[in-house]
Each structure stands twice: as structure tokens, then as C-alpha cells.
N, C-alpha and C positions, 0 to 999 in steps of 0.2 A: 521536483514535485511541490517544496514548498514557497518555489517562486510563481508556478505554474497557482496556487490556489490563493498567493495575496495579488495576483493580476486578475484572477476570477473576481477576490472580494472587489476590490479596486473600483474591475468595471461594473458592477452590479449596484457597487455605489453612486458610482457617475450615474451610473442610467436610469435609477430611483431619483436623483437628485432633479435631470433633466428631465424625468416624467414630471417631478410633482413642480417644476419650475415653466413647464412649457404653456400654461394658461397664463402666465404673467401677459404676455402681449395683449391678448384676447382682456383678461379682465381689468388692468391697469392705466390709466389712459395721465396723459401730462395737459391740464388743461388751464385756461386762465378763468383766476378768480374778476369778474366784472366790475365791484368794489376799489376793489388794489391793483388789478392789472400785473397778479402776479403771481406765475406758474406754480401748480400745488400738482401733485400726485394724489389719484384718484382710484383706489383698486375698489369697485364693488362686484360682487359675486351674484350671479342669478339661480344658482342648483349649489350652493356652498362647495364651490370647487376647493379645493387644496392646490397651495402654491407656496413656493418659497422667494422671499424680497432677497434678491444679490444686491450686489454694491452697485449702488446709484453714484452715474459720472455726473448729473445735473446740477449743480452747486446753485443755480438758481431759484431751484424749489423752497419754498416758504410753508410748505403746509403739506402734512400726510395725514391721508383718511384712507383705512382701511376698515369695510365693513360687510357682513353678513357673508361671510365665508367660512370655510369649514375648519382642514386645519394649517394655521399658517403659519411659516419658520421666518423670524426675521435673523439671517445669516449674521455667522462672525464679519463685524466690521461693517454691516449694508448701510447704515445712515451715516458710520463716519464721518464728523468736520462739516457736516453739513447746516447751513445757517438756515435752522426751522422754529419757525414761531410757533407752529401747534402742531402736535403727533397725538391722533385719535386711533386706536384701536377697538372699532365697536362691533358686537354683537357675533362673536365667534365661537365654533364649537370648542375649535385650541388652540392656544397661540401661545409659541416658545423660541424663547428672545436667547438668543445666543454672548458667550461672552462678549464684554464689548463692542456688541452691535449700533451700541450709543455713543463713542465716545468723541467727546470734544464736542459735543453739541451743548451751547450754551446759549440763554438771553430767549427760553423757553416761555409763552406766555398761557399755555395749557398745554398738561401734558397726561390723556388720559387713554386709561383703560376698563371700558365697562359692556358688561352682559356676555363675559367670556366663562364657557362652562367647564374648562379644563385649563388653568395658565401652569404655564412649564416657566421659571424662570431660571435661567442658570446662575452658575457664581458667576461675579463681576460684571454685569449681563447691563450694569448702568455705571462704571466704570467712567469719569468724566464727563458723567450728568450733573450739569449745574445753574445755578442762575434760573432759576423757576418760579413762576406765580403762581401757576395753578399744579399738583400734581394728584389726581384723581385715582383712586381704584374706586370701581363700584360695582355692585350687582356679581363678584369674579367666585369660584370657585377654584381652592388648589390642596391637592395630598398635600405637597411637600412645598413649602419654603424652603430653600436651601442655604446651607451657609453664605455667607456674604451677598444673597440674591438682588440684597437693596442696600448696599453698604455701599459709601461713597458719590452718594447723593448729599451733595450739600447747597445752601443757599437759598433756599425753598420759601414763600411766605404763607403760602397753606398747602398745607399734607394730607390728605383725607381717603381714609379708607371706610366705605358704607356699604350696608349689605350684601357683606360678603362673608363664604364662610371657608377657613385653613385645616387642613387636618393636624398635620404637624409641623410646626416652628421650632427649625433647626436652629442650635447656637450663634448667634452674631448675624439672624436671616436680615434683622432689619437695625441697621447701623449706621444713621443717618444725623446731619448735625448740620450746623448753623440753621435752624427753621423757626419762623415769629407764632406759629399755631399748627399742632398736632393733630385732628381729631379724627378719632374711630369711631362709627355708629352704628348701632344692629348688625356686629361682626360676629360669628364666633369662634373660637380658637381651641381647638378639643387637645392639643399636646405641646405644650410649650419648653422646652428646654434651657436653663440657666443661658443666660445674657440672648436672651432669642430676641430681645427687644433694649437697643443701646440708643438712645439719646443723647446727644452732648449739645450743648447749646442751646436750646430751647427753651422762648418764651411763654407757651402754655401748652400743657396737654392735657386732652379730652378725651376720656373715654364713656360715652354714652350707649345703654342700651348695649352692652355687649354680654359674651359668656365665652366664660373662660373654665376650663373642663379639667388638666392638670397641669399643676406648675411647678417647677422646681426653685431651688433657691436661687437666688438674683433671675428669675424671668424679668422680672424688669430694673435695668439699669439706667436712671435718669443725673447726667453727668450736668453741673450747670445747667438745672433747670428750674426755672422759678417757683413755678405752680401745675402741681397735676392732681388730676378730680377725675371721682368715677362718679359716675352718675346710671342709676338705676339699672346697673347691672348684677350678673347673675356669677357667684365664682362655687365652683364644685367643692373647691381648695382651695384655702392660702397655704403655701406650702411657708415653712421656717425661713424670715429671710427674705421672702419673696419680691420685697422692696427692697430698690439701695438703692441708694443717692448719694450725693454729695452736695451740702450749703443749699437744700432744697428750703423756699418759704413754706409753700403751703401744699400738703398732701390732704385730700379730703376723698371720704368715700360716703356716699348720700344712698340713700333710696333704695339699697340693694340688698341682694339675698345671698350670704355667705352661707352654705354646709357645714365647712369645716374650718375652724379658723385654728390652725398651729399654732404650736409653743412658737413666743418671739416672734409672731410673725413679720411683724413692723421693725424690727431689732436691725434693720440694714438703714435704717432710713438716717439721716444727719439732716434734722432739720432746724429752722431758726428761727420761723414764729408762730406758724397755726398747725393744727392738727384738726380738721375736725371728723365726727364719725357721728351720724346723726341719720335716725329712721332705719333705722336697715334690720331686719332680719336673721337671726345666727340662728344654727340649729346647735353646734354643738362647737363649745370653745374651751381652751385651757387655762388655767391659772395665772401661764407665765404668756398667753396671745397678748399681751400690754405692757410686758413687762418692761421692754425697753422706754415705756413713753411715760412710767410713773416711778421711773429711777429720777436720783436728784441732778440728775445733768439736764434734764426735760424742767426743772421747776417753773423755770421762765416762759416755757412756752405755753402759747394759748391756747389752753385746751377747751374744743365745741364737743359736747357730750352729752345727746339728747335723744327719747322716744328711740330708744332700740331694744329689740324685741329679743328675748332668748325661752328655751325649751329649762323651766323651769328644775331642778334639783340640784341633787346634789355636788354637780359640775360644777354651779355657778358658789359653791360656797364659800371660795375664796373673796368673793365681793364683801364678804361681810371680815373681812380681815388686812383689808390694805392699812398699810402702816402708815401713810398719810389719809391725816381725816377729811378735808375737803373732798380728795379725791373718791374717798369710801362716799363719801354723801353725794356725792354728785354720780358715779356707779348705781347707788341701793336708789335713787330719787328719781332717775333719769331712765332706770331701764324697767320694761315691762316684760310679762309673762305672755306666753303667746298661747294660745287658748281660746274657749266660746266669751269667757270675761277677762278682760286684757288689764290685771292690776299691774300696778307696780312693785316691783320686788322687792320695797319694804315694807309690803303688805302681809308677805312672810316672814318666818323664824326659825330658824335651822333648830330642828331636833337632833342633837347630837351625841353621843355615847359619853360614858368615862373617860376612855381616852381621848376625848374631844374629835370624832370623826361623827361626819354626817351621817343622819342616820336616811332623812326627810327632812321636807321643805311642809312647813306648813301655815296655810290662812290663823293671822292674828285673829283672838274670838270675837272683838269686835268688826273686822272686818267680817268675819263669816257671819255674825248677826245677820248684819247690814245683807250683805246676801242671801241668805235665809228668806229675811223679811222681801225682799226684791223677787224672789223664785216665788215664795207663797199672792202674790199681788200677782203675779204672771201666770201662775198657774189657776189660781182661783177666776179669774178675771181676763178670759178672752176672747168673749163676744165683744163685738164693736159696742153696743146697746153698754155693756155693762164697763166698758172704757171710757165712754161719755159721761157715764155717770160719776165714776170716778174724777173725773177732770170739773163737770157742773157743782159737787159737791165739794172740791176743791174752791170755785169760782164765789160758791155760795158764802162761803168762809173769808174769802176774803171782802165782799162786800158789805157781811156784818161786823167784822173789823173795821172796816173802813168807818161807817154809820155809827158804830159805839165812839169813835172816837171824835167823830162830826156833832156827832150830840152833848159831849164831852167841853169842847170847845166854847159851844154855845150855851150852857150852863155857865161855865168860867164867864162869860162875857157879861151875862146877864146879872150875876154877884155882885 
């Protein structure tokens, strides 16, 4: 009986396998490039059939384009050792790359995947992918990265993942090394798990325009790498940790909107000359979110610390307590309140109890004047008619300034 139903499953396999393989003839053609004179594989789909790519004997194909098909399996082993200069997978419903469907393909000159609305990648699924100029994800949708999906991809000189969005990044999904330039753009990544993102070797990373939803500690692991910058992105969370590096120069996060920024968040990082963090947006930080970058191992390092914005109280009261005073003044100078009027947050002065605990943050009286007087001009004064006049009567002012002092001269002259 139980031989009788793994022969049932067996053939029921086979015969899925050789449905969804049997449009390969029909849609796949071996044709010559006019240019080069040199045999590429050509699958295009007219009704997004489903087919699965077996191993190809043709060792002289140079080029695969696979596009506008539904959903399509490239088999354990089907490009093996094969010498191709560019593998396109475009515009699919789903397409899932089996282990080691890649491997020994090297001296790649593109190698992309874009406008796929379901990608399946298995573990080791690029297993002896190397030697790459171009490696492209764009426009792709996927639940699951899975462990090792992109591990062992090395040699790469740009890595680029754009518009595209992950549900979850499994541990060590993307573990990729020897690359000269990183960059993600308007990605975003809603579940990241510690080392879901491993770096060794690289000379710059870019993450532009991305969002990043929840992280754990070491989500990102950058091993020898020079310089990595976020650029006007959005994170839910910096989880504890969230960085680590080793001998990193310069980690910079610019233009962007942090929620939550954790105790220590940076606390992974080992870096050796710049830090900057400059323009960005926090809703709600800790005492110890810096603590690692304003201990005295950090002295030397260049710290950029400018025009960032925080949800003014009694959170931020540790600002006014850092035990290096540069640092305190560069903190209370450099960061603002966010709000309809965007002071600066030595604009306030902590009200604090007996025991020295925040009670409130409150406007210096001179500063509240100064505003006072700015609300009563704005409220008194909002007709256009009576904004002009204010400015003409200003103008007036300075022209008999001007004139007292013209006539002034001319008196001296005359003596």
C-alpha cells in the first residue's frame, strides 16, 4: 500500500512537472542575436503560460530572456556552467529559481530581475554566482526571503535593488561580499531578522528612499565596509544594536524619519572617522539612542550633528545633561522641536522637581515674548491691504533713516 501511493505521488509529480513543462517548445525559441551572431534563448509568452526551464545542453547560448509569462520554475541545475553574458527575467507573474540553478556561471555582464509580482527564491538558488557587472532586482515583490536566498554571490560591481517591496528577511537572506557599490531604492522591507542583511567587503552602501518596518538586533551586518548612508528613508524602529560593523569609516543617516530610536542603537557600530546624522525627524528617543557614539572611545571621531527634529519633553531631558560639554552644545544647538513653530531646543528649560526629575519642557520668557509679539502681528494683521502696510511703513523707516543721515553728512561737509 505504501509503495502503491509513493508511485501514485511519484507520477502525479512527473505529470505536473511535464504539464507545466510542455509549452517550453511552443514558447521558447534558440535564435541568433544580428549584432553578435550569437545564439541567445528566447522564451516569450502570449497568454502568460506557465512553464518550467530544464537543463539546457546548448553551451553556446550567450543570452537568456525570459519575459511576460505567468509562472515560471527555473529547475535545480537548468543554466549550470553555462557561459552567459546576460540573464533577464522580465515581467512575471512568479518566478522561482531553484537551488543551484546558477551555478558556475560566471563573467556575467547583466544580470536582472524586474516587474515579477511573486519571486520565490530558494536557499542557494545563486550558489556559484560570480564575476558580475550588473545585478539588478527591480520593480519584484516577495513574502519570504529566505535564508541563504542570496548568499554566495560574490564579485559584483553594482548590486541594485529598486522598487521593490519584501515582507520578511529571513536571517543571512542576503549575504553577499566582494561588491564596489550597494544600492537600494524605494524598497521596503516590513520584517527583518538579525544578520538578514551581511555585507563583507564592500565599497559603498546606499540606501535611498527605503522603509524599514521592524528590526532586530544586527539586521544589518556590514563586515569591511567603507561607507554606508541612508538617505531619506523611513524606519518604524531602530531596534538595540541594529548596526554592526567592523573598521566601518563612515555611517551617515540624512533626511529621514525614525519613530523609534532604541537604547544603544548605534552601540554595534566600530567606526573610525565620521558619523553623521543630520535633518532627520525622531518621534521618540532614549537617553542611552547615542550612547555608544558620545563615550570616550568615540572622542576622535567626526561628529556631523545638525537640524534634527524631536517631539519635544521630557524624553529629550537627558540633552541637557551630557557629560561632555561640546557634545551637550552641539545636542541643545543643533536640534529642533517639531511643531507649527520649529525652535530650537535651547529655546527651552526643563522644569524639574526636588528630586531633579522633569517635570516640563518649557519656552524661555524671552523667547515666548518674542512669539507672543509674532502671534499678536499675525493675528491683528491678515488682510493682504494691511500686510502691505506693514512692510510700506517699514520701507518708510528706512528711507528717512537713510535721508537723516544724508543730510547729516552734508552738514559735516559744509563746516
Amino acid at each position: 500500500m505504501t509503495l502503491l501511493l509513493f508511485c501514485t505521488m511519484l507520477l502525479l509529480g512527473t505529470l505536473i512537472k511535464m504539464d507545466h513543462s510542455s509549452e517550453n517548445f511552443r514558447i521558447c525559441k534558440i535564435l541568433t542575436d544580428p549584432n553578435t551572431d550569437e545564439p541567445f534563448l528566447e522564451c516569450m509568452c502570449d497568454v502568460r503560460e506557465n512553464f518550467t526551464v530544464g537543463y539546457i545542453f546548448d553551451f553556446s547560448i550567450a543570452r537568456v530572456l525570459i519575459k511576460g509569462c505567468g509562472d515560471v520554475i527555473i529547475d535545480f541545475g537548468s543554466l549550470k556552467d553555462l557561459q552567459l553574458t546576460e540573464i533577464e527575467f522580465v515581467d512575471l507573474n512568479k518566478l522561482t529559481i531553484f537551488p543551484f540553478a546558477l551555478s558556475s556561471i560566471q563573467g556575467i555582464s547583466v544580470f536582472k530581475i524586474s516587474d515579477v509580482a511573486a519571486l520565490n527564491i530558494m536557499q542557494h538558488a545563486f550558489v556559484g554566482l560570480n564575476n558580475i557587472d550588473k545585478f539588478i532586482i527591480r520593480n519584484v515583490t516577495a513574502n519570504t526571503i529566505k535564508s541563504d536566498a542570496f548568499s554566495s554571490i560574490s564579485a559584483v560591481n553594482q548590486f541594485l535593488i529598486e522598487d521593490s517591496a519584501f515582507q520578511e528577511v529571513e536571517q543571512f537572506a542576503f549575504t553577499i561580499q566582494n561588491i564596489i557599490t550597494f544600492n537600494v531604492i524605494n524598497t521596503e522591507f516590513h520584517i527583518m531578522a538579525n544578520h538578514s542583511l551581511l555585507l563583507h567587503n564592500v565599497k559603498n552602501v546606499v540606501f535611498e528612499k527605503c522603509v524599514f518596518h521592524e528590526t532586530e538586533n544586527g539586521s544589518f551586518v556590514f563586515s569591511f565596509v567603507d561607507s554606508v548612508s541612508y538617505k531619506n528613508c523611513e524606519f518604524w524602529e531602530v531596534e538595540t544594536t541594529a548596526f554592526q560593523s567592523n573598521s566601518l569609516n563612515v555611517f551617515s543617516i540624512t533626511n529621514s524619519y525614525i519613530e523609534n530610536l532604541k537604547p544603544d542603537a548605534f552601540g554595534g557600530l566600530d567606526l573610525q572617522n565620521s558619523f553623521v546624522f543630520t535633518d532627520n525627524i525622531v518621534d521618540i528617543i532614549n537617553e542611552t539612542s547615542f550612547s555608544g557614539l558620545f563615550s570616550t572611545s568615540f572622542n576622535e571621531l567626526d561628529l556631523s550633528y545638525c537640524c534634527n527634529t524631536f517631539i519635544c519633553d521630557c524624553n529629550i531631558f537627558w540633552m541637557w545633561g551630557l557629560k561632555d560639554l561640546d557634545k551637550n552644545n552641539t545636542m541643545l544647538e543643533n536640534s529642533y522641536c517639531s511643531g507649527k513653530k520649529k525652535y530650537p531646543v535651547n529655546s527651552y528649560k526643563p522644569i524639574i522637581d526636588s528630586k531633579n526629575n522633569c517635570i516640563t519642557l518649557e519656552l524661555k520668557s524671552s523667547i515666548k515674548e518674542q512669539s507672543a509679539e509674532e502671534d499678536k502681528i499675525t493675528t491683528e494683521c491678515k488682510s493682504d491691504d494691511c500686510l502691505l502696510s506693514v512692510i510700506s511703513s517699514a520701507g518708510w523707516q528706512i528711507k528717512l533713516v537713510f535721508r537723516t543721515v544724508l543730510c547729516t553728512l552734508i552738514i559735516i561737509k559744509l563746516l
